[in-house]
Residue frames as a rotation matrix with the C-alpha (Angstrom) as fourth column:
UNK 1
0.740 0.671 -0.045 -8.60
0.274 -0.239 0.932 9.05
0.615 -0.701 -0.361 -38.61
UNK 2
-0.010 -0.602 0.799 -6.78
-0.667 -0.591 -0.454 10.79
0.745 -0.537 -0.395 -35.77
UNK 3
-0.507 -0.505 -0.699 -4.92
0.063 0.786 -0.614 8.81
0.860 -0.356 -0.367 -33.00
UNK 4
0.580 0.554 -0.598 -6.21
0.649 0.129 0.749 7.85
0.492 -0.823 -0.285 -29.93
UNK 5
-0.437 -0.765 0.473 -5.38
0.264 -0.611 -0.746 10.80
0.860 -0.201 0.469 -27.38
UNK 6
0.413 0.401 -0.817 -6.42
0.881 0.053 0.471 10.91
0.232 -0.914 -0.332 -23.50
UNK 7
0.532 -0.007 0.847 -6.77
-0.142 -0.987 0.081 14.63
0.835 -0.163 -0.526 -22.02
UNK 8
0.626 -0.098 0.774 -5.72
-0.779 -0.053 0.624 13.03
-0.020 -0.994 -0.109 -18.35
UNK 9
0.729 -0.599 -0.332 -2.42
0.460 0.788 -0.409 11.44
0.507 0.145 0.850 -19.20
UNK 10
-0.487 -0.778 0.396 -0.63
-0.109 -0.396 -0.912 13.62
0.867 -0.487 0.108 -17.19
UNK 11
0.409 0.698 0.588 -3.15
-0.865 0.090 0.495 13.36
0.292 -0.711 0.640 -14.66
UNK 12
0.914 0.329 -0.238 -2.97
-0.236 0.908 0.347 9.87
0.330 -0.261 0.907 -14.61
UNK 13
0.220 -0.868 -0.445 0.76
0.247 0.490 -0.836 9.81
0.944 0.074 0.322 -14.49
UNK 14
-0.186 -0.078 0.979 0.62
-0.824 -0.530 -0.199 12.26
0.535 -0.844 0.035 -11.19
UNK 15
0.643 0.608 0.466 -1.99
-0.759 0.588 0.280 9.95
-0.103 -0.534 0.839 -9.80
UNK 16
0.899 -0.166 -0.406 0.40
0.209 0.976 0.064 6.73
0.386 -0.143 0.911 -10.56
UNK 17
-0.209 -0.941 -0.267 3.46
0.210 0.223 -0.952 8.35
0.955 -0.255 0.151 -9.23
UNK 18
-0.285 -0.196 0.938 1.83
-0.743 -0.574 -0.345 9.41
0.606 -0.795 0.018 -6.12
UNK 19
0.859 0.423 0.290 0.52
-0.511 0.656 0.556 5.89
0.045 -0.625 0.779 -5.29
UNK 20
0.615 -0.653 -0.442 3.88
0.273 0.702 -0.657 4.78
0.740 0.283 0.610 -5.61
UNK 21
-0.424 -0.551 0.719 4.92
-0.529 -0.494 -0.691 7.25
0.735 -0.673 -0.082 -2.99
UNK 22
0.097 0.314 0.944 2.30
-0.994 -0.014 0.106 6.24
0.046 -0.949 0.311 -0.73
UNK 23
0.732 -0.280 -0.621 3.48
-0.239 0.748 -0.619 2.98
0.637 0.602 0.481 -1.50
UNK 24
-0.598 -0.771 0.220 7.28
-0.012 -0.266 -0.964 3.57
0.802 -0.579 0.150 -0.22
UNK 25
-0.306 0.198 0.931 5.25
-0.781 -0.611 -0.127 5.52
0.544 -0.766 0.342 2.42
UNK 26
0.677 0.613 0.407 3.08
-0.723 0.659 0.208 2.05
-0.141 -0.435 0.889 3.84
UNK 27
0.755 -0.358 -0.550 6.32
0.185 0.920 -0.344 -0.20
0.629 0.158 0.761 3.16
UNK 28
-0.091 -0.761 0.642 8.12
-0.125 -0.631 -0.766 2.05
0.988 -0.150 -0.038 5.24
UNK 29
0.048 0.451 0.891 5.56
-0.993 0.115 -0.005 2.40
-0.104 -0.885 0.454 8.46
UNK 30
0.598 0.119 -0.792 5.39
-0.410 0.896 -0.174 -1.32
0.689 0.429 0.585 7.52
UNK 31
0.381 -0.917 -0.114 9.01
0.397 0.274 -0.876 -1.81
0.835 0.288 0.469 8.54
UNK 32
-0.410 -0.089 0.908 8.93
-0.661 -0.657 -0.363 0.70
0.629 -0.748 0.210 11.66
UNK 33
0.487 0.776 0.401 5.82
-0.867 0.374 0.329 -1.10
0.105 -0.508 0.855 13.12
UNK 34
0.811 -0.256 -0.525 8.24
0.223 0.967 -0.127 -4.68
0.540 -0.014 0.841 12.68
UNK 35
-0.105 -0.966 -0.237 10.69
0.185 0.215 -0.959 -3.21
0.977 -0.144 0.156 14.48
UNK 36
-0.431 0.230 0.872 9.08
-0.828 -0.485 -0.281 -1.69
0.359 -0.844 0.400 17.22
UNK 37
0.514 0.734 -0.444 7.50
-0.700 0.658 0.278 -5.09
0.496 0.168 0.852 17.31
UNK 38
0.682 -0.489 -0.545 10.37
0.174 0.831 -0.528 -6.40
0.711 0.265 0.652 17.81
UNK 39
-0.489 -0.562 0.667 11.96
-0.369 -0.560 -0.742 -4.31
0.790 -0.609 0.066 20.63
UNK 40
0.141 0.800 0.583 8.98
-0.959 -0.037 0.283 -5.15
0.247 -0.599 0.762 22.32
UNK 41
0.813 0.152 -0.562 9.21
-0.098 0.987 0.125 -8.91
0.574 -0.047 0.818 21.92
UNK 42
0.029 -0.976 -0.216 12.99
0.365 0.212 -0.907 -8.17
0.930 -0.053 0.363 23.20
UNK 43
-0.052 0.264 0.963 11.53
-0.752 -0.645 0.136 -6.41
0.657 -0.717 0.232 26.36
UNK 44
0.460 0.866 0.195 9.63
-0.832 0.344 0.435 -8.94
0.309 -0.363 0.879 27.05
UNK 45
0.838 -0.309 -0.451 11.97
0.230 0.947 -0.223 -11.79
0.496 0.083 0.864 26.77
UNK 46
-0.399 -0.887 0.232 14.47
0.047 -0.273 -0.961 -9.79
0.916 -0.373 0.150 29.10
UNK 47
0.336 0.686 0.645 11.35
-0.863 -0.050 0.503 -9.59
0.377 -0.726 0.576 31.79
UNK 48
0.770 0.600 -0.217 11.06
-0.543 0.795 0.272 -13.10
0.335 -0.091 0.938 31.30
UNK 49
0.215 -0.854 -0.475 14.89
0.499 0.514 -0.698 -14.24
0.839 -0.087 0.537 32.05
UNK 50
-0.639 -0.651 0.410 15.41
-0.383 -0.192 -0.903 -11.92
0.667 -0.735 -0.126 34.55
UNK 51
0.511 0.765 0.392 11.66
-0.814 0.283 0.508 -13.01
0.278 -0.579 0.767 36.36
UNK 52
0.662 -0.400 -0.634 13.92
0.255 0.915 -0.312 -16.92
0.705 0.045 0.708 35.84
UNK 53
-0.420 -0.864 0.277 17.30
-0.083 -0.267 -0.960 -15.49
0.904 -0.426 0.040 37.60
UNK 54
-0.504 -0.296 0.812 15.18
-0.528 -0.639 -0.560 -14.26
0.684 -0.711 0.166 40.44
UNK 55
0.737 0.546 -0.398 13.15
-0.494 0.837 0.234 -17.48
0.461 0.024 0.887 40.48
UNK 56
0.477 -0.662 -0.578 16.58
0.229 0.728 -0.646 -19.53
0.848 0.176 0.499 40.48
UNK 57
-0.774 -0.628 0.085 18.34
0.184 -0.350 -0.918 -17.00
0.606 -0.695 0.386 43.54
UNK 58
0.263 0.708 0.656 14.87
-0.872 -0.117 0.476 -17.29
0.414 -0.697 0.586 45.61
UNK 59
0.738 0.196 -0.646 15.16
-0.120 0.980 0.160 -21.14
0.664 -0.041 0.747 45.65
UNK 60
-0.497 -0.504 -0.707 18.67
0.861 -0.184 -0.474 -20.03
0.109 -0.844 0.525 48.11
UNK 61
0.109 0.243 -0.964 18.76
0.908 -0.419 -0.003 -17.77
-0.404 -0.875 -0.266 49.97
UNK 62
-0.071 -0.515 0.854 18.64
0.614 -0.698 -0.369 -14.04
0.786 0.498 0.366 48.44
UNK 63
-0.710 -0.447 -0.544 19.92
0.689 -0.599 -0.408 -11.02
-0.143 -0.664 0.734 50.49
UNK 64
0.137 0.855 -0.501 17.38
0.585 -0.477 -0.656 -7.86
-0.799 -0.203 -0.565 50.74
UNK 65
-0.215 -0.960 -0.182 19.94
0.064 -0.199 0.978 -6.34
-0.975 0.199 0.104 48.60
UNK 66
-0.927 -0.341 -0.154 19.73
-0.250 0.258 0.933 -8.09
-0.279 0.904 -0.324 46.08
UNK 67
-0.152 0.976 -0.155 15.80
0.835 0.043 -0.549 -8.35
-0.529 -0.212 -0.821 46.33
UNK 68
0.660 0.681 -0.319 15.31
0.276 -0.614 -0.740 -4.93
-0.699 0.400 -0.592 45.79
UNK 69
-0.477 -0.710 -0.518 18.06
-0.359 -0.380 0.852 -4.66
-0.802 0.593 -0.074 43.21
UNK 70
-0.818 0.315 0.481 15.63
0.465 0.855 0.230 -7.12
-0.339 0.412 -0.846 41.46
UNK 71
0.281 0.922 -0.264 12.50
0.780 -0.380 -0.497 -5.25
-0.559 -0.066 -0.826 42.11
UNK 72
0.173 -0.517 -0.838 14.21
-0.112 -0.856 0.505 -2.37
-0.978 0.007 -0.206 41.02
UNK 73
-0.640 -0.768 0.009 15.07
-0.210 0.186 0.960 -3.73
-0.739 0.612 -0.281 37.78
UNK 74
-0.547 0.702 0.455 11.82
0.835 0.498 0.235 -5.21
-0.061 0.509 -0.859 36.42
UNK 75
0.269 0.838 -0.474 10.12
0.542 -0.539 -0.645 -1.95
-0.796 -0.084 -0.600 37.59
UNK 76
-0.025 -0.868 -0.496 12.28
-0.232 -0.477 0.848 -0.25
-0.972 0.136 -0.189 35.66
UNK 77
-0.934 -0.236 0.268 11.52
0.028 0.701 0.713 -3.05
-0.356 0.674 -0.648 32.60
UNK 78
-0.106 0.984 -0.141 7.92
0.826 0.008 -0.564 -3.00
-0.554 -0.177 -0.814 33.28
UNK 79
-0.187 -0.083 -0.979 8.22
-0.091 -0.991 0.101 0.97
-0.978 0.108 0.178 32.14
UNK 80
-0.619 -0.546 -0.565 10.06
-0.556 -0.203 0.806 0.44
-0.555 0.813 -0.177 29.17
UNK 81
-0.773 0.420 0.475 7.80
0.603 0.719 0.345 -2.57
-0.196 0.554 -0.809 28.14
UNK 82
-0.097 0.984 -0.149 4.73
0.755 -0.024 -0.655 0.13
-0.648 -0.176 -0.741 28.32
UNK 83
-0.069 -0.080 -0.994 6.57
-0.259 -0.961 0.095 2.58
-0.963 0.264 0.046 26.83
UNK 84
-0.723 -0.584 -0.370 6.98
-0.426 -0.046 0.904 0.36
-0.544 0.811 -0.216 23.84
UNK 85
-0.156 0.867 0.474 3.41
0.876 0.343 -0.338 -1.00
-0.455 0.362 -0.813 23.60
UNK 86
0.421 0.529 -0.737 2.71
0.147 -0.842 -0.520 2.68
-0.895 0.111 -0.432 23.12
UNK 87
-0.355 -0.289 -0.889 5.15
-0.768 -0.452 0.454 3.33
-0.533 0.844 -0.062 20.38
UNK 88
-0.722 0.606 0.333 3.69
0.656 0.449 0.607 -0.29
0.218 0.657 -0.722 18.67
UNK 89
0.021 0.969 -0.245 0.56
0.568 -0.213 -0.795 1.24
-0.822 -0.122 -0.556 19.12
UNK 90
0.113 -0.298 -0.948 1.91
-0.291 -0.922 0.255 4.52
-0.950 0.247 -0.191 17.74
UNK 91
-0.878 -0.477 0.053 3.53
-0.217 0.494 0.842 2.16
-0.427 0.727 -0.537 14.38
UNK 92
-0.632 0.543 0.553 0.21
0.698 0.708 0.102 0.60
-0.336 0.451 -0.827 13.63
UNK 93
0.501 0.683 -0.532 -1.76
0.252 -0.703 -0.665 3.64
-0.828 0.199 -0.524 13.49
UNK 94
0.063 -0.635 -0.770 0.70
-0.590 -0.646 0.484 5.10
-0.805 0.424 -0.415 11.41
UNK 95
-0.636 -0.772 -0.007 0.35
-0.261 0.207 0.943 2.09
-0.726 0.602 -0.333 9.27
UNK 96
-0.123 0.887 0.445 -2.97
0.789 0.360 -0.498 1.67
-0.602 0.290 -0.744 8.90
UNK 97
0.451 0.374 -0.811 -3.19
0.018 -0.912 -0.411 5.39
-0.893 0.170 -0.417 8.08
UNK 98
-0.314 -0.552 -0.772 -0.70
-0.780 -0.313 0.542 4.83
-0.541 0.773 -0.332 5.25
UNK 99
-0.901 0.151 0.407 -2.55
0.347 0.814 0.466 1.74
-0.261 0.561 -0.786 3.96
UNK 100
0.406 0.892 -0.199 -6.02
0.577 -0.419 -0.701 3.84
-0.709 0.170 -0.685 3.96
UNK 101
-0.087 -0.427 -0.900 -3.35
-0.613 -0.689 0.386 6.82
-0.785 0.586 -0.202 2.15
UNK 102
-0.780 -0.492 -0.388 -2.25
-0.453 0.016 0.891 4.33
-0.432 0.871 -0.236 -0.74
UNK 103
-0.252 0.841 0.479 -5.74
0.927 0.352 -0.131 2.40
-0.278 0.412 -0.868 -1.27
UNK 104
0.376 0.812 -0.446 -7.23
0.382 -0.575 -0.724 5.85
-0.844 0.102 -0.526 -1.80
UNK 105
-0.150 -0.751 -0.643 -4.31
-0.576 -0.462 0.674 6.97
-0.803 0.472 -0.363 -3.79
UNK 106
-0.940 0.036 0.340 -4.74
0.252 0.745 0.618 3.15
-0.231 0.666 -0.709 -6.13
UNK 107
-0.004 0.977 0.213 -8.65
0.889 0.102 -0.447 4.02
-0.459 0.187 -0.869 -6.30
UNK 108
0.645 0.139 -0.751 -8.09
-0.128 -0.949 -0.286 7.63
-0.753 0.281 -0.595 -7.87
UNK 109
-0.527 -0.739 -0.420 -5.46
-0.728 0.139 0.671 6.04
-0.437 0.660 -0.611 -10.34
UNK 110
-0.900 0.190 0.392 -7.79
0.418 0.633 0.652 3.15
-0.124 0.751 -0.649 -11.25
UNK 111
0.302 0.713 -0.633 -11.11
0.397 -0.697 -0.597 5.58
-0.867 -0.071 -0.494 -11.30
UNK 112
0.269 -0.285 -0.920 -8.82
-0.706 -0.708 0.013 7.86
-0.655 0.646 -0.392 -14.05
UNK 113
-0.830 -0.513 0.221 -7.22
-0.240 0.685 0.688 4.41
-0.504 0.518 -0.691 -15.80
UNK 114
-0.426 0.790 0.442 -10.98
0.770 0.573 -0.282 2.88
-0.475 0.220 -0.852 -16.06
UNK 115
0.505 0.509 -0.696 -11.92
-0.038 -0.793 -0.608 6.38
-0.862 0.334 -0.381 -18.09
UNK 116
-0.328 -0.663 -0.673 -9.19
-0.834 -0.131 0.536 6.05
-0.444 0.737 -0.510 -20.52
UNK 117
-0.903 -0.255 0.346 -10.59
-0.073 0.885 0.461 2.81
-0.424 0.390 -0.817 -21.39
UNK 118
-0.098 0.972 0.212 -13.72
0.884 0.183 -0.431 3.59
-0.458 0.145 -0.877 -21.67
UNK 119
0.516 0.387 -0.764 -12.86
-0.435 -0.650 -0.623 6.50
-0.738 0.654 -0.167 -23.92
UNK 120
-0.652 -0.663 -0.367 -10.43
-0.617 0.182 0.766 4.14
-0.441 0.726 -0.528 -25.74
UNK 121
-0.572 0.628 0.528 -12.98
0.552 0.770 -0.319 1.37
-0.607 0.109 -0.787 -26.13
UNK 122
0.507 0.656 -0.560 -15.39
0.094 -0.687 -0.720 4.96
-0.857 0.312 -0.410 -27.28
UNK 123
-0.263 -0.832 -0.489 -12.24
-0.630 -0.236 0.740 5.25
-0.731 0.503 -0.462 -30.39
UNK 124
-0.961 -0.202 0.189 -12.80
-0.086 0.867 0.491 2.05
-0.264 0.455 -0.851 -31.46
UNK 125
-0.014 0.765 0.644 -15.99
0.646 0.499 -0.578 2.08
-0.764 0.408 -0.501 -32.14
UNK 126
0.730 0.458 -0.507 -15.90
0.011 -0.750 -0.662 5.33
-0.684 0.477 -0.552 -33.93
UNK 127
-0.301 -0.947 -0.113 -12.75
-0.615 0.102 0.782 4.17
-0.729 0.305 -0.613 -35.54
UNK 128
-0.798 0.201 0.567 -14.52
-0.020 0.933 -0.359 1.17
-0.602 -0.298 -0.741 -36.53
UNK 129
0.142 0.961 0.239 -17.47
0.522 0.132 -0.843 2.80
-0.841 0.245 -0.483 -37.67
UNK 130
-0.220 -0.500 -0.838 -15.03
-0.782 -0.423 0.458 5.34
-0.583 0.756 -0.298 -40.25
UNK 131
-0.831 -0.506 0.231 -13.69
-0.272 0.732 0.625 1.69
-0.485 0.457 -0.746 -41.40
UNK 132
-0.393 0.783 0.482 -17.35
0.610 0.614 -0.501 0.75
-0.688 0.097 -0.719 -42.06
UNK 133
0.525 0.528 -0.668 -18.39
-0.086 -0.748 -0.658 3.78
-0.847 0.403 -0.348 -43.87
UNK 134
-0.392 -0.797 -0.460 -15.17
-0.823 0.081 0.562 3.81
-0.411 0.599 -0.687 -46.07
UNK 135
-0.857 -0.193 0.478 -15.92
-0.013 0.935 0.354 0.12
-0.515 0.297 -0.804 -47.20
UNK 136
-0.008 0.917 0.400 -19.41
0.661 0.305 -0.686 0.80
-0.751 0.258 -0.608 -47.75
UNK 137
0.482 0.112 -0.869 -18.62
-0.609 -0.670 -0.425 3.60
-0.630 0.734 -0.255 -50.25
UNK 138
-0.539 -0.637 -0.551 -16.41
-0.798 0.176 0.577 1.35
-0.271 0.751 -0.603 -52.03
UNK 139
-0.727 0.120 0.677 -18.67
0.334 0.922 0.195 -1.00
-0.601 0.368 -0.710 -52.23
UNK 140
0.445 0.779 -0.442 -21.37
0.158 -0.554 -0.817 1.68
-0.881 0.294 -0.370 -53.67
UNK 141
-0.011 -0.697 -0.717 -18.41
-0.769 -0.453 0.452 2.74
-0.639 0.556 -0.531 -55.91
UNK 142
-0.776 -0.424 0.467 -18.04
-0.245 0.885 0.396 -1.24
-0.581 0.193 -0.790 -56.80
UNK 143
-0.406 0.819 0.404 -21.72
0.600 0.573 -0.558 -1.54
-0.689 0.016 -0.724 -57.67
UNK 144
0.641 0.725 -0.254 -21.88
0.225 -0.494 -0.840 1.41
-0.734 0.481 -0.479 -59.67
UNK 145
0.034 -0.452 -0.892 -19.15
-0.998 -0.062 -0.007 0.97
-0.052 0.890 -0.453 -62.16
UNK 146
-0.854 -0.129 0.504 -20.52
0.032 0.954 0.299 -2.17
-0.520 0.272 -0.810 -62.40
UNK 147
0.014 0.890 0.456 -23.40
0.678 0.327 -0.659 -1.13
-0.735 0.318 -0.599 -63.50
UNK 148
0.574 -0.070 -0.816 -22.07
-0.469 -0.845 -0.257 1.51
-0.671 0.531 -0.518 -65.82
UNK 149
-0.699 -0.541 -0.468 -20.14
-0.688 0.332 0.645 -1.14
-0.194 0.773 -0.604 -67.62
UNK 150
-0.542 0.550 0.635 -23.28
0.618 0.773 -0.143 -3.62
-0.570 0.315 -0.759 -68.38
C-alpha cells in the first residue's frame, strides 16, 4: 500500500510558523506592557516621596518659594503619571490584541493538525482493511490446497 501523505503539510507548516510569530509577537507586547508598568509604578513612587519631603518641610516653616517650586513639581509629575497610564493603557490593548492574534493563529494550526489525523486515522483503516483482505485470500488459498490435497 502507498504511504500515508497529507495534501496540507505545507499548509500546516505556514500555519505553525506563523503562530510562532504571533507568539514572539504576544511575548513581546507582553514585555512592553511590564515595562510601561513599571515606569508607572516608578512615577508613582516619586509622587509619593516627594508628597513625604513636602509633608516633612510643611511641619517648619516652608518659604512661598519653595511652595510653589513644590506645586510646580508634582504638577508637572501628575502629567507624566497620566501620560503613562495612557501608554499602559496603550501596552494592554496591544497585548490583548496579540493574544486574540496568536489564539486565532493556534486554532487554524490545530483545525488543519485535527484533519491530518483524521485522514491519518482514515489510512489506517483502509490500510488495515488491505491487511485483512490479503490474509483472507491466503487463507482461501490455505483452504483450497487443502482441499486439493485430500
Amino acid at each position: 500500500m502507498r504511504r500515508f501523505k497529507f495534501n496540507l503539510n505545507t499548509a500546516l507548516r505556514v500555519k505553525q510558523r506563523i503562530e510562532q510569530i504571533r507568539e514572539q509577537q504576544l511575548m513581546e507586547a507582553r514585555k512592553a506592557l511590564e515595562i510601561e508598568k513599571r515606569e508607572l509604578m516608578v512615577l508613582k513612587e516619586k509622587e509619593s516621596d516627594i508628597k513625604q519631603a513636602m509633608e516633612r518641610k510643611l511641619e517648619r516653616k516652608l518659604k512661598a518659594a519653595e511652595l510653589m517650586l513644590y506645586e510646580a513639581v508634582m504638577n508637572t509629575l501628575k502629567d507624566r503619571i497620566v501620560n503613562q497610564e495612557v501608554r499602559v493603557e496603550q501596552a494592554r490593548e496591544k497585548s490583548r490584541e496579540a493574544m486574540e492574534s496568536f489564539l486565532a493563529a493556534r486554532r487554524e494550526r490545530q483545525a488543519i493538525e485535527k484533519l491530518k489525523e483524521k485522514k491519518y486515522a482514515g489510512y489506517l483503516v483502509e490500510l488495515n482493511r488491505e491487511e485483512q483482505k490479503i490474509l483472507d485470500d491466503i487463507a482461501s488459498l490455505a483452504y483450497i490446497r487443502r482441499g486439493w490435497e485430500e
